[in-house]
C-alpha positions in Angstrom: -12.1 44.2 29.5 -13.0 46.9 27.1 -13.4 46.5 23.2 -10.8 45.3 21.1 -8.8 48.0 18.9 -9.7 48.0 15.3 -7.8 48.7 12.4 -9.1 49.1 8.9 -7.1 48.4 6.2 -7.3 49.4 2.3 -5.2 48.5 -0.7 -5.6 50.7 -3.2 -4.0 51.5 -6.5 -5.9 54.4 -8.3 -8.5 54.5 -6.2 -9.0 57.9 -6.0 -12.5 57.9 -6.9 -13.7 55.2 -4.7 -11.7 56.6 -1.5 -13.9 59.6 -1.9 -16.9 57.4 -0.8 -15.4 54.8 1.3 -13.2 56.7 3.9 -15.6 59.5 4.6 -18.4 57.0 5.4 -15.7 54.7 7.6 -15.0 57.2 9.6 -18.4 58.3 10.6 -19.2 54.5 11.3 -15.7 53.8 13.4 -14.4 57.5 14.3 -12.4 55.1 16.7 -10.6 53.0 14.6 -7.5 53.3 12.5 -7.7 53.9 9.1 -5.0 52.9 6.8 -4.5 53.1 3.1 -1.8 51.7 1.2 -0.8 53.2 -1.9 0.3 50.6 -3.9 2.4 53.0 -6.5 -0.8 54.8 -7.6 -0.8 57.7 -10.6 -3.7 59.3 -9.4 -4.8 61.1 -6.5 -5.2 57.9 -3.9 -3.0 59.5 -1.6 -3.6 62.9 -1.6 -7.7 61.8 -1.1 -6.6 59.2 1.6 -5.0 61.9 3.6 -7.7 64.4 3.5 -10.3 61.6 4.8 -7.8 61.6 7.4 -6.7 58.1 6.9 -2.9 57.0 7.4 -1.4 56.3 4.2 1.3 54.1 3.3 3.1 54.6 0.1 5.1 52.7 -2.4 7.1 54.8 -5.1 6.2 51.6 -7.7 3.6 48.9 -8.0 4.5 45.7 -5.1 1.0 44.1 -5.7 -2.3 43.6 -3.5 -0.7 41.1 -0.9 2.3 43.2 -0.8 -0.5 45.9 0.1 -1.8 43.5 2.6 1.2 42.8 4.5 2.1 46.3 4.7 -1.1 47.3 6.1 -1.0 44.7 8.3 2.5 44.8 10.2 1.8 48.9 10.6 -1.7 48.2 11.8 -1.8 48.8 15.8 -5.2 47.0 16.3 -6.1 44.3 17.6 -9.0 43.1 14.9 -8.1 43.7 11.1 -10.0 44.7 8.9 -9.3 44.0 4.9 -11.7 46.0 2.0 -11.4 46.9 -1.2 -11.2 50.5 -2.1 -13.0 50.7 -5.2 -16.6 50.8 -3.7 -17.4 47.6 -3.8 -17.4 47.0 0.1 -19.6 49.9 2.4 -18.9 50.6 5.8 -22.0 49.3 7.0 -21.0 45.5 6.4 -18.2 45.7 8.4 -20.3 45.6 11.7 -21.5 42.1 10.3 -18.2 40.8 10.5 -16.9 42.4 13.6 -20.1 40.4 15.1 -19.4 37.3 13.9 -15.8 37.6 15.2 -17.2 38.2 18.6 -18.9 34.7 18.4 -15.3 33.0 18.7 -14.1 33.0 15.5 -10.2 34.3 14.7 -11.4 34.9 10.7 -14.5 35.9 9.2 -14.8 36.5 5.1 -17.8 38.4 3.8 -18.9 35.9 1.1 -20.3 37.1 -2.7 -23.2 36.1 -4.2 -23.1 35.4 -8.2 -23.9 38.6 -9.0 -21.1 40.0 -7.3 -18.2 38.1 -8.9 -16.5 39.7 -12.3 -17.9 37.9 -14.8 -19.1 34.2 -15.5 -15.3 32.7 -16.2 -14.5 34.0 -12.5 -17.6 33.0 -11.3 -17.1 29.4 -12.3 -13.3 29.4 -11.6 -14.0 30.3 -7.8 -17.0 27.9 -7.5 -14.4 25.4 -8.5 -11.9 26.8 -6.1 -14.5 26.6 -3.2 -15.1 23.1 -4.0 -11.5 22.1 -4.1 -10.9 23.7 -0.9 -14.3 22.3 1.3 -13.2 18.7 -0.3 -9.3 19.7 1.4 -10.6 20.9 4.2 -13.5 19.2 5.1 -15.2 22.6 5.9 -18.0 24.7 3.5 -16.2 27.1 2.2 -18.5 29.7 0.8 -15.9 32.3 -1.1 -12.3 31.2 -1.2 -10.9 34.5 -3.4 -12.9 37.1 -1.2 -10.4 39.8 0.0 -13.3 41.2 2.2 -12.5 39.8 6.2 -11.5 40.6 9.7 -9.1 38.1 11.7 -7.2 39.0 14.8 -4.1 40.5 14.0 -2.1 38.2 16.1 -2.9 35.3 14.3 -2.8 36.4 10.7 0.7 37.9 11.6 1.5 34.1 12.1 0.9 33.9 8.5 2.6 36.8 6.4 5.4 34.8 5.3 3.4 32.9 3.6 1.2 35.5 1.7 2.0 35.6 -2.2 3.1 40.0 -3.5 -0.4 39.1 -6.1 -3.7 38.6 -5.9 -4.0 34.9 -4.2 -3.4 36.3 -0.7 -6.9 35.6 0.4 -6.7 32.1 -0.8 -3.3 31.5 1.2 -4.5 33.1 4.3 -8.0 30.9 4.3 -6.0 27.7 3.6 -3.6 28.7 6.9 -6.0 29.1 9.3 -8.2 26.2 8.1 -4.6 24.6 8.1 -3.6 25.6 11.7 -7.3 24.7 13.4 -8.3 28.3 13.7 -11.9 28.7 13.6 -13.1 30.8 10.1 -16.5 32.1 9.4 -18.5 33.0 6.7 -21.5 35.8 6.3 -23.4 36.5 3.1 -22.9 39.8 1.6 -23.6 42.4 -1.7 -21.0 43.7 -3.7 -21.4 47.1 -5.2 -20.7 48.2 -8.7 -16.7 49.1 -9.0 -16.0 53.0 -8.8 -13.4 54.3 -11.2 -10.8 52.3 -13.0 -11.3 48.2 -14.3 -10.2 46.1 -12.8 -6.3 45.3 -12.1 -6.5 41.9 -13.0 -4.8 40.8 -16.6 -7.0 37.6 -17.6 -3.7 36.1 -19.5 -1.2 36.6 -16.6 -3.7 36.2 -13.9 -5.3 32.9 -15.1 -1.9 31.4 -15.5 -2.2 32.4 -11.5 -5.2 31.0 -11.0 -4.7 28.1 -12.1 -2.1 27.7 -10.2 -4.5 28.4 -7.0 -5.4 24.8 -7.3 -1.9 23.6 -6.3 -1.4 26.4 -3.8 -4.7 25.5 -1.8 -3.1 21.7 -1.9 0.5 22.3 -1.0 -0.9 25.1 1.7 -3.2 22.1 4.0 -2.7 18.6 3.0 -0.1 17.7 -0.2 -1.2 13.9 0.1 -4.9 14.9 -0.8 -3.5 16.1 -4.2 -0.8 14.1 -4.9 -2.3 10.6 -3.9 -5.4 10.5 -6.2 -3.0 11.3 -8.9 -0.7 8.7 -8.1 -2.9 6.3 -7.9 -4.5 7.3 -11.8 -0.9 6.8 -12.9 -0.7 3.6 -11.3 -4.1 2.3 -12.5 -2.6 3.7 -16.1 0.4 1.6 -16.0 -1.2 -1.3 -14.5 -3.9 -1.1 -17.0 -2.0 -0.6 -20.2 0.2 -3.8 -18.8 -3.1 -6.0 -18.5 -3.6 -5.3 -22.0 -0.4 -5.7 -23.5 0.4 -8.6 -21.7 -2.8 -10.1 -23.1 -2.0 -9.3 -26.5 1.4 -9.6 -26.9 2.3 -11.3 -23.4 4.9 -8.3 -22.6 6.0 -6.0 -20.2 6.1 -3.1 -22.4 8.7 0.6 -22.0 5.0 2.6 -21.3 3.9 0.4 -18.1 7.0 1.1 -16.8 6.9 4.8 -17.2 3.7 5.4 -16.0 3.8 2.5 -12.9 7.3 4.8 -12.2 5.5 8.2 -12.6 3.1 6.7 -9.9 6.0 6.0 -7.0 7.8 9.3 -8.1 4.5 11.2 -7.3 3.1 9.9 -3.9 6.5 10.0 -2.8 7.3 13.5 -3.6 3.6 14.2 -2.0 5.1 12.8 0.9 8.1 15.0 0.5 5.7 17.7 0.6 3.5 16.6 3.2 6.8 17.3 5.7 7.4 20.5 4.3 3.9 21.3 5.0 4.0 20.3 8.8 7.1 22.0 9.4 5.7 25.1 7.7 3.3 25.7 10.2 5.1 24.5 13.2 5.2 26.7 15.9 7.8 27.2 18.3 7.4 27.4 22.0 
């Protein structure tokens, strides 16, 4: 059986500059492989320097968003390995082969992983060290960069997935989460990350934070609701039952706030369990 196809896929909005480092320098190190670039309602010359390199280019006549980008790319590709980089220069050809190799090993994802020094700056550093914490207690698995849209995965299984893929930026979070979620086995290899070419970046710290944040519940309600949900429960329980000891040793008393918060304890694990059942039938697969 010969190789297995490859597609390489770019978002890119603006990213003139970058292209006109990246692509040529793809192409000499996979003259095989399918380049695509999705022009994610650019202003500049992304598409006009996309289709020079000789890249296939996707266009959108407005802005859909970098996992809007990504599930493009991805039900046009024709290969049979993916390939996601950034476009800004931040990603060479030459750490592709890393994980194309590690994908040979028997995996179905593997994510280039970022040292400190290449995350944005210390707020993101420290928000995704907390992300990779939350999601190797979920999981039960190291994982090394949660955020990092820098991976290859066989295009059959992350099809599986594309429903679930968020139009922002979280789509690396939601696709690690699925596989973890659906026992597909997912990698990790060390690599540098460039200086950005051309424009900042895209993402608005006000807007996107709010996102962020809400990462945390995404990575819960994506594998196991109950891991979430439970632990809080049970602090709402250990509230009410708390606050009851003590009021019913001071005044002897079953007071209005017990209630509410032994209440706010059953409402919770039971809507975890609510979502626990979503969750399975979410990632059921039909014969």
């Amino acid at each position: 059986m010969g190789n297995p196809t490859l597609s390489i896929i770019l978002p890119a909005k603006n990213e003139a500059e970058g292209l006109r480092g990246t692509l040529p320098a793809l192409r000499v190190a996979y003259p095989d492989a399918e380049i695509i670039v999705v022009d994610d309602g650019s202003s500049d010359d992304t598409a006009m320097v996309a289709r020079e390199a000789g890249a296939s280019v996707l266009s959108s006549p407005y802005s859909m968003g970098n996992g809007a980008a990504i599930k493009r790319g991805a039900r046009a590709a024709s290969g049979e390995i993916l390939v996601f980089m950034d476009a800004d220069g931040q990603h060479c050809a030459g750490q592709v082969r890393a994980l194309l190799d590690k994908l040979g090993e028997g995996y179905d994802m593997v994510v280039g992983a970022r040292d400190r020094s290449g995350q944005a700056n210390l707020h993101r550093g420290l928000a995704n060290g907390f992300y990779n914490r939350l999601a190797s207690w979920m999981t039960g698995h190291r994982i090394a960069d949660l955020t990092s849209g820098f991976r290859a995965v066989r295009a059959e299984k992350f099809r599986e997935f594309l429903h679930l893929l968020p139009n922002g930026f979280s789509y690396p979070t939601t696709s690690t989460m699925a596989f973890f979620r659906s026992a597909y086995p997912v990698a990790y290899v060390p690599i540098p990350v460039a200086k950005r070419v051309g424009n900042g970046s895209h993402i608005r710290p006000i807007k996107d934070g709010v996102r962020f944040l809400l990462i945390i519940f995404k990575i819960a309600s994506l594998y196991s609701p109950l891991k979430l949900f439970a632990p809080t429960a049970a602090a709402f329980f250990l509230a009410g039952a708390g606050w009851y000891a003590w009021t019913f040793q001071e005044s002897g008393r079953f007071t209005n706030m017990s209630m509410l918060l032994l209440s706010a304890a059953v409402i919770v694990f039971l809507i975890g369990l609510v979502s626990e059942q979503i969750t399975n039938l979410t990632y059921r697969r039909d014969a």
